[in-house]
N, C-alpha and C positions, 0 to 999 in steps of 0.2 A: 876667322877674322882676327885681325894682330889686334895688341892692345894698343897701339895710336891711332889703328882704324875705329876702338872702341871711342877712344876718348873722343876723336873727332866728334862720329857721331854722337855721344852724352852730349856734345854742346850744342851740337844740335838742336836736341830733344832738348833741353834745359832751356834754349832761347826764346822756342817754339812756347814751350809754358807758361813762360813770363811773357809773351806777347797776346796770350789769351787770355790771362786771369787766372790762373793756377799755380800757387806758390810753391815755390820745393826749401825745406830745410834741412839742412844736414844735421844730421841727431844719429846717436848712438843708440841704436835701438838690440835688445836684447833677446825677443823675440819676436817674430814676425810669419804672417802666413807666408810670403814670397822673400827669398833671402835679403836683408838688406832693404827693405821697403814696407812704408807703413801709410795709411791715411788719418790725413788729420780736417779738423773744419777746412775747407777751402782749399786745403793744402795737403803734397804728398813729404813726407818724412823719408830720407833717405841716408842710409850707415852705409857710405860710397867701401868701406874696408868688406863689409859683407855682399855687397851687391855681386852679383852673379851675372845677371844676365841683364844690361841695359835697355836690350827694348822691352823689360817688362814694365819699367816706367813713363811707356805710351797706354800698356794694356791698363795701368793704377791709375792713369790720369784719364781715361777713359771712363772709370766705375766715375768720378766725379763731374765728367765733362756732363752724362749720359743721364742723371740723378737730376732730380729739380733743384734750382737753385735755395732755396727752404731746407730741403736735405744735405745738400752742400755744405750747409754751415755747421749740419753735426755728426758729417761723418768722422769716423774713426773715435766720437763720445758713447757714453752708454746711455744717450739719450736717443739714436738711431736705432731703427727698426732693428730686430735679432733676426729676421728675416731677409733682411736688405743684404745683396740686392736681390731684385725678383729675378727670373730668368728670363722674361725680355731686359731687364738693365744690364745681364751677364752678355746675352750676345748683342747686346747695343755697344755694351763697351769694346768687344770683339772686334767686331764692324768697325767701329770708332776707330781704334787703334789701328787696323788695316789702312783707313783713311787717310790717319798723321801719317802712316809711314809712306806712303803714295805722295802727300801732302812734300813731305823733307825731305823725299828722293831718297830713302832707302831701303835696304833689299826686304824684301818682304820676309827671309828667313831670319834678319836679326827678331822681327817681333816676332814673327811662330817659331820660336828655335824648337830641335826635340825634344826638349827637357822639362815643357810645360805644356799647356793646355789639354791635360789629360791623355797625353800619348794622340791626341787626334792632331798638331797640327799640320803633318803632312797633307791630310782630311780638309783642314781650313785653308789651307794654300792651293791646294788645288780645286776646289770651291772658288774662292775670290778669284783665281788667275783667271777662272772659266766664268768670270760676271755675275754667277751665284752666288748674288749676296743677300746670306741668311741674316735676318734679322734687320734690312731695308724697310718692312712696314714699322716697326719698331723705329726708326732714324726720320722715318716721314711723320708718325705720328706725333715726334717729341719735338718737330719743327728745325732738326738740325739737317735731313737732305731731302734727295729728289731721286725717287726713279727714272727710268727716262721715258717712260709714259706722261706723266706727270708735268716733267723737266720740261720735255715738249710743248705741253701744255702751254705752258705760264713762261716759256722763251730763257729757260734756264738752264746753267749746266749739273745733269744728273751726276749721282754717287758713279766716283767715290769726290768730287767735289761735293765741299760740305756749304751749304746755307751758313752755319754758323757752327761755332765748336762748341760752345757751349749751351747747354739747355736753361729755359727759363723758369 
């Protein structure tokens, strides 16, 4: 992908944020688990000189979309769990992130690029392409989608349309 293909899509992803509730500040960050990207209360911290890979800040906005809003206000303090996230919140935000990027119409390789999610996201890409979507009771249970069991149900559009993006 060129880099005006990138940038396009960063604004994208950045517009899409601030229209849900999740702030982005640009900060100089020195270390970081994900190059260029940090969580902060409510908000994802991003060193656009370091940033590497763009869609990994659908997967960062995702650990917050995906978190209770209670938890929200203290991610990225050392008043947040050391344990956070549990691993249904890792493949909620997974899922999640598959969603925005179905959501903003882009390629699903910008968010699983090769270079992240533990060498499996070839794994998760062809998983999601083929409807198996792991971590869907996790997305039902925290009130942000719908199966289509479910969807059915209650006259609604199932995942990857999302109820809401953020959890409460």
């Amino acid at each position: 992908m060129t880099v005006q293909n990138q940038s396009f899509e960063l604004k994208k992803i950045l517009g899409f944020l601030n229209e849900i509730g999740i702030d982005v500040f640009e900060k100089v960050l020195e270390t970081s688990f994900l190059p260029g990207l940090s969580l902060g209360p409510n908000c994802l911290y991003i060193d656009f000189e370091k940033l590497l890979y763009p869609g990994d800040i659908l997967h960062e906005a995702g650990h917050l979309a995906v978190t209770t809003s209670a938890e929200r206000k203290i991610a990225g303090t050392d008043k947040m769990a050391s344990d956070w996230p549990s691993q249904g919140e890792e493949i909620g935000a997974i899922l999640w992130s598959f969603a925005a990027a179905q959501h903003l119409e882009l390629p699903i390789e910008f968010v699983f690029h090769p270079n992240g999610y533990k060498n499996e996201s070839k794994w998760l890409i062809s998983n999601f392409t083929n409807e198996n979507y792991i971590g869907l009771p996790f997305l039902e249970w925290a009130g942000l989608a719908l199966g289509k069991e479910r969807a059915a149900k209650e006259d609604k559009e199932a995942f990857p349309k999302m109820l809401k993006w953020l959890r409460d």
